[in-house]
LUMNU-805117 format. One record per residue (C-alpha): residue number from 0; residue in one letter; chain; x negated, y, z. Coordinates in Angstrom, 2 decimals, decimal comma. Each point is the difference from the previous one (the first is absolute). Example, Ala and Ser with C-alpha at 12.3 -4.5 7.8 and 13.67 -1.06 7.14 Angstrom:
<atoms>
- num  residu  chaine  xx  yy  zz
- 0  a  A  -12,30  -4,50  7,80
- 1  s  A  -1,37  3,44  -0,66
</atoms>
This chain:
<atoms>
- num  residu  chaine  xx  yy  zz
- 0  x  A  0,00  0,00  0,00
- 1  x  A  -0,78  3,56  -1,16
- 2  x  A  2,15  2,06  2,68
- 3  x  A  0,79  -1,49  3,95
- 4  x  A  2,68  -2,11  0,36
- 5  x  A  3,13  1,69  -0,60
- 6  x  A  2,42  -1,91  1,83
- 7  x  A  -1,28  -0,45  3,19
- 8  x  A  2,82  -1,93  2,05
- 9  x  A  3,21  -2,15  -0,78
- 10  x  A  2,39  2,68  1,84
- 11  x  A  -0,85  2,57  -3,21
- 12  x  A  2,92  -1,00  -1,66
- 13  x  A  3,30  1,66  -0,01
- 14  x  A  2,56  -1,02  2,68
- 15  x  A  2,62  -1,44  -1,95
- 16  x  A  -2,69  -3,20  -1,28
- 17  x  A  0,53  -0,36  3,64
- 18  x  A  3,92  -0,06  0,29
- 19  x  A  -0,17  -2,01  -2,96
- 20  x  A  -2,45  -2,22  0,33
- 21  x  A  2,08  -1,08  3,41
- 22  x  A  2,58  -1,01  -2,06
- 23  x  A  -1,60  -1,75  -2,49
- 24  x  A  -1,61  -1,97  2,53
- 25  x  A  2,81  -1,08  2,00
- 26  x  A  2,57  -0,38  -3,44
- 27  x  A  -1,47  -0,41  -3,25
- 28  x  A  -3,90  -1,10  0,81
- 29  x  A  0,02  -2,44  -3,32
- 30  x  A  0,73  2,73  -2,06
- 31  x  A  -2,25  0,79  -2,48
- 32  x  A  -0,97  2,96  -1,84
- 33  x  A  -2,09  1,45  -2,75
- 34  x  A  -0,75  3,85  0,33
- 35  x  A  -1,72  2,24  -2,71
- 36  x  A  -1,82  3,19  -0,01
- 37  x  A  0,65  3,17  -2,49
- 38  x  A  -1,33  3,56  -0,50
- 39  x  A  2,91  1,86  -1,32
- 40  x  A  -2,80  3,22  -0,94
- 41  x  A  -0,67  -0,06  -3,51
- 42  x  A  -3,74  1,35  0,11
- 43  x  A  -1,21  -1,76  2,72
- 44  x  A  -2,77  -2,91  -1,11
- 45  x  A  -1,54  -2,03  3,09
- 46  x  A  -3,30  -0,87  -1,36
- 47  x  A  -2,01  -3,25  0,05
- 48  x  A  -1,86  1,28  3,56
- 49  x  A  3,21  0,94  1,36
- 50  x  A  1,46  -2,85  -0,57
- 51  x  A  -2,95  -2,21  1,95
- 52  x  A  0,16  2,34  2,68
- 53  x  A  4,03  -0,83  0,52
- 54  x  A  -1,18  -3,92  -0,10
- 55  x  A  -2,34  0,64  2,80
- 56  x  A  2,32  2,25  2,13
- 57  x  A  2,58  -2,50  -0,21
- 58  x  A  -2,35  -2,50  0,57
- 59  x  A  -1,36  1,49  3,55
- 60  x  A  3,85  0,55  0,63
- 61  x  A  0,76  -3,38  -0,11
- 62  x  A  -2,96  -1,02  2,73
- 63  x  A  1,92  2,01  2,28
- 64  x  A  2,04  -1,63  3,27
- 65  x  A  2,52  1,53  2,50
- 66  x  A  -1,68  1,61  3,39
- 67  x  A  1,72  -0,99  3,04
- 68  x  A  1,08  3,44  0,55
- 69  x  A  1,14  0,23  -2,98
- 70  x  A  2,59  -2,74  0,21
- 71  x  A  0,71  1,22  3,68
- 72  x  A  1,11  3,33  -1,52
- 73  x  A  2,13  -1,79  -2,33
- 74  x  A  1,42  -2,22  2,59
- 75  x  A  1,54  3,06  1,72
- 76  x  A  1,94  1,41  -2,91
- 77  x  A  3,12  -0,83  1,07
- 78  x  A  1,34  -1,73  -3,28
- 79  x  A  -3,30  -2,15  -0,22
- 80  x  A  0,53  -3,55  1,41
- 81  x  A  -2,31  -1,78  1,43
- 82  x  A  -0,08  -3,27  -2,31
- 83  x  A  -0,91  2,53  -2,89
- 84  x  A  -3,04  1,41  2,13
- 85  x  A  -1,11  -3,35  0,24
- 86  x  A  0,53  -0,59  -3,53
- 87  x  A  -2,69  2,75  -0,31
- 88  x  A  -2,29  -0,85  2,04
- 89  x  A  -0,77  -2,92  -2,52
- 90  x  A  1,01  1,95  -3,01
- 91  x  A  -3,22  1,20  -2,71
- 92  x  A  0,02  1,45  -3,28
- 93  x  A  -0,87  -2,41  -2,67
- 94  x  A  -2,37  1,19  -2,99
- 95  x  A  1,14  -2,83  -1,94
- 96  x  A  3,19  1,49  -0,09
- 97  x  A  -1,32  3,03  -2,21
- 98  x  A  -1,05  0,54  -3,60
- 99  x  A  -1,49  3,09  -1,04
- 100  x  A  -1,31  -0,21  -3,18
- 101  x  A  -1,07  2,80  -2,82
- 102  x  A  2,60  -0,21  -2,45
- 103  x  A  -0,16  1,99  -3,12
- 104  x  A  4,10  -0,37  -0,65
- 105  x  A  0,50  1,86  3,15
- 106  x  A  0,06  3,56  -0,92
- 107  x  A  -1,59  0,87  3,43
- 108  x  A  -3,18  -3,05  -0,51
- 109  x  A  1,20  -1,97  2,62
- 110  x  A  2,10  -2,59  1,08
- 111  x  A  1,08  -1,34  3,24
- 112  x  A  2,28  -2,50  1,06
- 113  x  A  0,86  -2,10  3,10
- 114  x  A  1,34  -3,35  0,68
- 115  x  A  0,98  -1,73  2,81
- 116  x  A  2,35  -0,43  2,46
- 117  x  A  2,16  2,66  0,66
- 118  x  A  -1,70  0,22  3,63
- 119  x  A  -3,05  0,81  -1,31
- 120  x  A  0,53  1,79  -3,15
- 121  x  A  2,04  2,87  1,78
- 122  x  A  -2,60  0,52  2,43
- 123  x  A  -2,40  0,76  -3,11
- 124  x  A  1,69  2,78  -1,38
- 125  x  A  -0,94  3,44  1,81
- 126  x  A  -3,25  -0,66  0,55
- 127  x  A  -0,97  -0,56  -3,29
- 128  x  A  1,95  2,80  -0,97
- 129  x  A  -2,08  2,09  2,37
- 130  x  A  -3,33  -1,68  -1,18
- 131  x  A  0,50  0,58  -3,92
- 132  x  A  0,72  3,89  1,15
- 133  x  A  -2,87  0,36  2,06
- 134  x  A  -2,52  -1,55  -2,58
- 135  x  A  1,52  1,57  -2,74
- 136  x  A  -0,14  4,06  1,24
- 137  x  A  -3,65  -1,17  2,14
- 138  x  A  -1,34  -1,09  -3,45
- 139  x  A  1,65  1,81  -2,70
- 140  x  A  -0,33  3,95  1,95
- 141  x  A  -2,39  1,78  2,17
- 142  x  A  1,45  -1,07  3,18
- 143  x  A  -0,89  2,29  2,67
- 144  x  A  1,36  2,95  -2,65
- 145  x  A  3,21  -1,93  0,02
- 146  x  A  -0,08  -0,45  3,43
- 147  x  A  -0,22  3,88  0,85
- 148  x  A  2,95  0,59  -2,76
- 149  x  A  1,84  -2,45  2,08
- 150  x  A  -0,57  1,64  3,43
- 151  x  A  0,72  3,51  -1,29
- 152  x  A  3,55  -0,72  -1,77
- 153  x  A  0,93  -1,77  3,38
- 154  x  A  -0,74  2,53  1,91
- 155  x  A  1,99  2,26  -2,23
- 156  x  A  3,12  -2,16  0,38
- 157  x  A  -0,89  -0,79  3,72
- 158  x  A  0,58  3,61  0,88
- 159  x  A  2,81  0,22  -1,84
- 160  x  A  1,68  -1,95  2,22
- 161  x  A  -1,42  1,43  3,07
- 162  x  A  1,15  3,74  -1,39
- 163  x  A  3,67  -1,57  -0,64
- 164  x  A  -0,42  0,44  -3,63
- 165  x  A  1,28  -3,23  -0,53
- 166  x  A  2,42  -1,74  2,48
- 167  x  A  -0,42  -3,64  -1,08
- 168  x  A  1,49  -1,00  3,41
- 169  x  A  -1,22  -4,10  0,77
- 170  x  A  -2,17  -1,32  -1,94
- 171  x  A  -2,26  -3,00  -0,16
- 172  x  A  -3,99  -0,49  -2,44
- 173  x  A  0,89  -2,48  -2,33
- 174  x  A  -3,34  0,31  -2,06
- 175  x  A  -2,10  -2,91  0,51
- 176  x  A  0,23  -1,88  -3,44
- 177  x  A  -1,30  3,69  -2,00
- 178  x  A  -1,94  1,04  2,07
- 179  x  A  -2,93  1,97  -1,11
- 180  x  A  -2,17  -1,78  2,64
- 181  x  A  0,07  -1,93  3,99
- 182  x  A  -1,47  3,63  0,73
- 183  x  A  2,58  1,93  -1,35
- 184  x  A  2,84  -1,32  1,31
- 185  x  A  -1,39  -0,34  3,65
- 186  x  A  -1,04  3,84  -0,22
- 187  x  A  4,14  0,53  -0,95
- 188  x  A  1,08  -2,43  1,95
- 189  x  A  -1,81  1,34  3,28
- 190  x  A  0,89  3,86  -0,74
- 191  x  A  3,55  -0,75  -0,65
- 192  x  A  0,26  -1,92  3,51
- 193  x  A  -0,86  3,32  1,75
- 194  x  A  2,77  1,78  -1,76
- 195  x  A  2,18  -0,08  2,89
- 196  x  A  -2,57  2,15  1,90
- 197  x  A  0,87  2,73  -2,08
- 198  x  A  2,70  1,68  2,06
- 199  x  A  2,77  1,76  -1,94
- 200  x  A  -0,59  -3,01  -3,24
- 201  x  A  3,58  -1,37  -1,05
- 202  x  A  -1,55  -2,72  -2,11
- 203  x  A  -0,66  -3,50  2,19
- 204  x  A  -2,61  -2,38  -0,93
- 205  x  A  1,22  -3,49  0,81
- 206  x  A  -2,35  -2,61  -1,10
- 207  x  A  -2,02  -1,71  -2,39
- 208  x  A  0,94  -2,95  -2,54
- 209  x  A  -4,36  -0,45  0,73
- 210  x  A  0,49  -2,88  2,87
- 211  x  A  -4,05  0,71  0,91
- 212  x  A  0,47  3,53  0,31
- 213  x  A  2,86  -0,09  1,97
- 214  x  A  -1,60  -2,13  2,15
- 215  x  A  -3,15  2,47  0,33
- 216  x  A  2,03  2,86  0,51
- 217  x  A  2,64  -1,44  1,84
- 218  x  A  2,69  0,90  -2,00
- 219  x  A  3,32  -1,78  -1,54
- 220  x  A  -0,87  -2,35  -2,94
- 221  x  A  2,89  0,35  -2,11
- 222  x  A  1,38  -2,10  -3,10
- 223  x  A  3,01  -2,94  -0,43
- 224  x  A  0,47  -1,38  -3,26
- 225  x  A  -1,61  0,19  -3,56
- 226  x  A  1,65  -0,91  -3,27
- 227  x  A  -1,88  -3,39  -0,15
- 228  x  A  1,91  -1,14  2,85
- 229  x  A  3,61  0,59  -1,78
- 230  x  A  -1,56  -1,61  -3,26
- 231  x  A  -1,57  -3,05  1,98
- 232  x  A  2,96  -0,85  1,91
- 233  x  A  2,10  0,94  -2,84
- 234  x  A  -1,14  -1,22  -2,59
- 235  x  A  -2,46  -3,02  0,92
- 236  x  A  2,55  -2,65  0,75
- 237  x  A  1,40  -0,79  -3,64
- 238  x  A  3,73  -0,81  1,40
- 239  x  A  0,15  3,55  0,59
- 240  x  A  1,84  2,48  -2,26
- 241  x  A  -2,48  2,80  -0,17
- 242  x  A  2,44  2,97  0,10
- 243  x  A  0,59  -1,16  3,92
- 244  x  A  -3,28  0,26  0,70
- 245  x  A  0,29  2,81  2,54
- 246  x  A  2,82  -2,30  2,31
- 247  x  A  -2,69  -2,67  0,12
- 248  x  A  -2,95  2,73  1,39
- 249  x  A  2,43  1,54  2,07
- 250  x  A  1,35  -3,66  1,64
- 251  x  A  -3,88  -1,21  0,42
- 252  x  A  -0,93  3,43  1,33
- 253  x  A  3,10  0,00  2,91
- 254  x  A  -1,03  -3,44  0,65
- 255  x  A  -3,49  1,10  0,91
- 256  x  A  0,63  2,99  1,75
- 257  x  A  3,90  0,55  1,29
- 258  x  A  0,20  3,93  0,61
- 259  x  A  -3,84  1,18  0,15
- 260  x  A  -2,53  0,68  -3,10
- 261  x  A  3,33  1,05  -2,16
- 262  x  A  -0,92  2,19  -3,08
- 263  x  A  1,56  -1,87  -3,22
- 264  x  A  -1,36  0,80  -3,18
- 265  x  A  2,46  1,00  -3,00
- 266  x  A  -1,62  -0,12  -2,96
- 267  x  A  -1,65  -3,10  -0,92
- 268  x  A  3,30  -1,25  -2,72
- 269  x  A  2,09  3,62  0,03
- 270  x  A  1,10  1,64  3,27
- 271  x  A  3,30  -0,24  -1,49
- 272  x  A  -0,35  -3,74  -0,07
- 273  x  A  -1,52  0,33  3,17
- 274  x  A  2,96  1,23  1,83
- 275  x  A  2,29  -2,20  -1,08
- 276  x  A  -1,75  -2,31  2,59
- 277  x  A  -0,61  2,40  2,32
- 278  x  A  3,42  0,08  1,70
- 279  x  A  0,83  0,76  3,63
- 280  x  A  -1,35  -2,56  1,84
- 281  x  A  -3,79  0,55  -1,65
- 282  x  A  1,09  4,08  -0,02
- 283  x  A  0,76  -0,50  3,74
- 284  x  A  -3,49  -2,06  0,92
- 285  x  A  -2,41  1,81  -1,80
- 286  x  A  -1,21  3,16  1,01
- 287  x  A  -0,47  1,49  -3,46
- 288  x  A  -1,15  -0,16  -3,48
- 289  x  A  -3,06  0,96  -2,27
- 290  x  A  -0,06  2,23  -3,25
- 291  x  A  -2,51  -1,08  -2,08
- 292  x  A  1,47  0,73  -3,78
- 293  x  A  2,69  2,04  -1,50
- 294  x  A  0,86  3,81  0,90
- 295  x  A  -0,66  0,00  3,62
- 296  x  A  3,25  2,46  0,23
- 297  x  A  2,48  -1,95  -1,64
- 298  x  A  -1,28  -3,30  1,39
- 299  x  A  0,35  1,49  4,04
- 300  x  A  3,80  1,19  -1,01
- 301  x  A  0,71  -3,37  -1,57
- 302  x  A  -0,85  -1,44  2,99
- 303  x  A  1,26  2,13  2,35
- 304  x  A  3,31  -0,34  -1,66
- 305  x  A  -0,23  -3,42  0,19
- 306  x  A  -0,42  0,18  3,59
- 307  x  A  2,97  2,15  0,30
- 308  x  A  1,76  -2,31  -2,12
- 309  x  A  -0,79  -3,13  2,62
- 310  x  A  0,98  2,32  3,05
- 311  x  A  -3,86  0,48  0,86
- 312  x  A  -0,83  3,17  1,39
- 313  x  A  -2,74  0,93  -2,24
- 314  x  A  -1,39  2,54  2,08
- 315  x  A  -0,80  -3,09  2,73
- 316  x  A  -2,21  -1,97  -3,07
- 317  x  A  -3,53  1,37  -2,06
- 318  x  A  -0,92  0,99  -3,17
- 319  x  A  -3,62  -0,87  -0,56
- 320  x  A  -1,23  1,55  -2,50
- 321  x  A  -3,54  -1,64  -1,88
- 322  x  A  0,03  0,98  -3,64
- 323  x  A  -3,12  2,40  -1,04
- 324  x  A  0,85  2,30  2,86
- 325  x  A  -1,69  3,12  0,64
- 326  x  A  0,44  1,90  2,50
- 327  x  A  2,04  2,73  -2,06
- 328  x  A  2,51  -2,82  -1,38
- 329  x  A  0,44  -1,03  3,40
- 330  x  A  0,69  3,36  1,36
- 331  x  A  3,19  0,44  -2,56
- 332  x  A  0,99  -3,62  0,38
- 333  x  A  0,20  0,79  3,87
- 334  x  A  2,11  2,89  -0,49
- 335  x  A  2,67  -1,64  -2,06
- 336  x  A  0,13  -3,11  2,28
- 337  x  A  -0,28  1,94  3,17
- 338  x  A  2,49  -1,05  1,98
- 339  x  A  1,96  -2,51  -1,65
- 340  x  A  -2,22  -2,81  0,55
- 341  x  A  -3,23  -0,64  1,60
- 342  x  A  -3,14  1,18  -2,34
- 343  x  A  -3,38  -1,34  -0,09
- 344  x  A  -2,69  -0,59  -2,30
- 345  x  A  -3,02  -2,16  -0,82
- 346  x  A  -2,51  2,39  -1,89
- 347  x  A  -3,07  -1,75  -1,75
- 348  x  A  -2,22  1,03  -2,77
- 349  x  A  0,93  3,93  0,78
- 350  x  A  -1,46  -0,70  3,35
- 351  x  A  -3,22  -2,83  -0,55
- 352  x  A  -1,01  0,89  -3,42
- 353  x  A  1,21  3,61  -1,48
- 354  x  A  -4,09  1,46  -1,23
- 355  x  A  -1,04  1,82  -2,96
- 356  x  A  0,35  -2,89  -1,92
- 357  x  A  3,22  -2,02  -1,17
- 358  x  A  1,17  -3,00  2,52
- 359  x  A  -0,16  -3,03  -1,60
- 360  x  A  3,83  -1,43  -0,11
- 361  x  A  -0,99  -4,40  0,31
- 362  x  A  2,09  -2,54  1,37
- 363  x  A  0,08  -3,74  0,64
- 364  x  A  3,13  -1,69  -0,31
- 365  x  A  1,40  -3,51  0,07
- 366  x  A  0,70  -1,18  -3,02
- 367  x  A  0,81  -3,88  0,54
- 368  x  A  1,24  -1,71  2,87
- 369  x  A  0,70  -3,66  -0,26
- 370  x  A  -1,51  -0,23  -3,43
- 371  x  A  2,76  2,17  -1,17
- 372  x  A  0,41  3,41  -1,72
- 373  x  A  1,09  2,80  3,05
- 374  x  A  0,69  3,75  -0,87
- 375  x  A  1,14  3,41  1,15
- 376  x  A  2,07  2,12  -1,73
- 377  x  A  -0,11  2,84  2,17
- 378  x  A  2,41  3,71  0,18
- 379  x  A  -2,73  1,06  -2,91
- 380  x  A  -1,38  -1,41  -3,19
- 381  x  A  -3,78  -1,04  0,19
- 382  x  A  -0,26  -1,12  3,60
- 383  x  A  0,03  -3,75  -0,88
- 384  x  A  -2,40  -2,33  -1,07
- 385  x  A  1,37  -3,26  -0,87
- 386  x  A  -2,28  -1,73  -2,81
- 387  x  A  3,26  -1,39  -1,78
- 388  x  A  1,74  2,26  -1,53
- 389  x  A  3,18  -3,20  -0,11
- 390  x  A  0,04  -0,17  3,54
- 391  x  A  0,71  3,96  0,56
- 392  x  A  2,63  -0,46  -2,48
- 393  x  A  1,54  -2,77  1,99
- 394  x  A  -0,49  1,39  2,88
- 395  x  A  1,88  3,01  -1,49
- 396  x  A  2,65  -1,42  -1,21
- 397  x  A  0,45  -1,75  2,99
- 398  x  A  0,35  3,47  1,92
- 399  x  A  2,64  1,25  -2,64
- 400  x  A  1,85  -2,88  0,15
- 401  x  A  0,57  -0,08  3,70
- 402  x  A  0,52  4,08  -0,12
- 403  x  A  2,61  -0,62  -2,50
- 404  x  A  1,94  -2,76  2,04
- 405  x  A  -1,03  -0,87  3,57
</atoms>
């Protein structure tokens, strides 16, 4: 390796691999999954020594264990259970699981895919997420330039919200997967926990999705569900009809957890589709729900009409917000909301990675479980990555059907 490890313990992950991983482990631990890596920016090339460098990161990443403390701290989170601590405590990254390969057909250079069981294969994504970023701006930029562009536009926007220029009211760092480095986002991370100290400040830092850094800092880590988990449980059994994937995530998820950890996810096949299953005893249980496609605007009065609809009272349930937030969108978004529902958000790149330079916009995303086809077809076009273009039209048509006559 070039640069120093980059990933430096198993808790720098985001909180929901967590959540999920519990239930994976307790409900669908023969599942297995096949995830795969794109660069949706059209000009970035990783080169040949980039790409060796991401081989050795996620090499040294895989020799790493739990700490004792470490599974301690996860052992008092109160929706953590005890069997999946122990689970952990034998649990390691496999490098045979990985293939990262130079691939000229890739637009970006690279290719990366994982296979496995769905135990392990979840566990791989945000860190090698945050290891391709890291190499990629350490090796392609001047660094330490970058670096000083990064602290000076946060402390721009950190003020901001100590002057009350923006009111972005609670809010959580969801920025670990684009980050620009481990650096950066423990410099944010740390300032934005000392937020509160500024007296007269209306906006409320609540936690990170970081699991390490909210450990360090003692702070909330913060994060439920992802779309792989409505997919997985959706769409991996083959006696399921797609288009009721969400009832199936939502059943596992109540199974696991009752009343606590409750933020459902709408998007993953239409939030429309999505509340047909989300009637009033999954309203009632779950806290909330996430935004993460769509016009953030219409989507919060869809739902809040929904919850009117079910005789919720919408200002008793949150609106979490986690689509390309800044703090600016969040301020308006808080304004309209404002009192007819709860309103948080989960910020990321804006926060972790926002330099002189463009972000890059990568993802890894399942796209087999079971051996077969899975996709999202998100609020938005160009969210999904399914490799067969038959399966999104099944999956599609499956949707429209049951919109036309369930």
């Amino acid at each position: 390796m070039k640069l120093n490890p980059i990933i430096t313990s198993l808790l720098e992950t985001d909180a929901y691999k967590f959540s999920m991983g519990q239930c994976i482990y307790h409900q669908f631990s023969d599942y297995k999954t096949t995830w795969s890596f794109k660069c949706r920016n059209t000009d970035v090339v990783f080169t040949p020594e980039m790409i060796d460098e991401i081989r050795e990161q996620i090499a040294a990443y895989c020799k790493l264990r739990f700490k004792e403390e470490e599974l301690e701290y996860l052992n008092n989170i109160v929706w953590i259970k005890g069997s999946y601590v122990d689970y952990l405590r034998l649990w390691k990254p496999r490098y045979e699981d990985f293939e990262i390969v130079n691939d000229e057909n890739e637009a970006c250079g690279m290719r990366i895919e994982c296979r496995g069981t769905w135990l392990n294969t979840s566990m791989y994504e945000i860190p090698t997420l945050a290891i391709v970023n890291e190499v990629y701006f350490r090796m392609a930029y001047n660094y330490d330039e970058l670096m000083e562009s990064f602290k000076e536009k946060f402390e721009e926007k950190y003020r901001k919200l100590v002057d009350g220029e923006f009111n972005i009211g609670a809010f959580s760092e969801f920025g670990l997967r684009r980050r620009l480095s481990a650096q950066a986002q423990e410099l944010a991370v740390e300032r934005l926990s000392h937020l509160a100290e500024n007296k007269g400040c209306k906006s409320k830092f609540v936690g990170t999705s970081n699991v390490f850094l909210a450990k360090k800092f003692g702070i909330t880590p913060v994060g439920t569900m992802a779309h792989e988990w409505i997919m997985c449980t959706g769409q991996g059994n083959h006696k399921h009809n797609p288009a009721y994937s969400n009832w199936y995530a939502l059943d596992a998820w109540v199974k696991e957890y009752g009343v606590l950890n409750g933020t459902a996810l709408t998007d993953t096949i239409t939030t429309d589709c999505f509340l047909r299953d989300f009637q009033l005893t999954y309203a009632t249980l779950f806290s909330g729900v996430r935004h993460d496609s769509g016009d953030p605007f219409v989507w919060g009065d869809k739902i809040i009409k929904h919850y009117e609809e079910l005789g919720i009272d919408s200002k008793t349930k949150t609106l979490l917000f986690s689509d390309s937030l800044d703090f600016e969108r969040a301020d308006k978004l808080l304004k309209y909301f404002e009192g007819r529902a709860k309103v948080a958000f989960g910020i990321g790149t804006y926060i972790s990675n926002d330099t002189k330079v463009p972000a890059l916009n990568i993802v890894m995303k399942t796209t087999k479980c079971n051996g077969m086809d899975v996709a999202k077809v998100s609020d938005v076009a160009g969210k999904g990555m399914c490799k067969n273009p038959e399966y999104v039209d099944y999956l599609q048509r499956c949707i429209d059907w049951r919109m036309k006559h369930d």
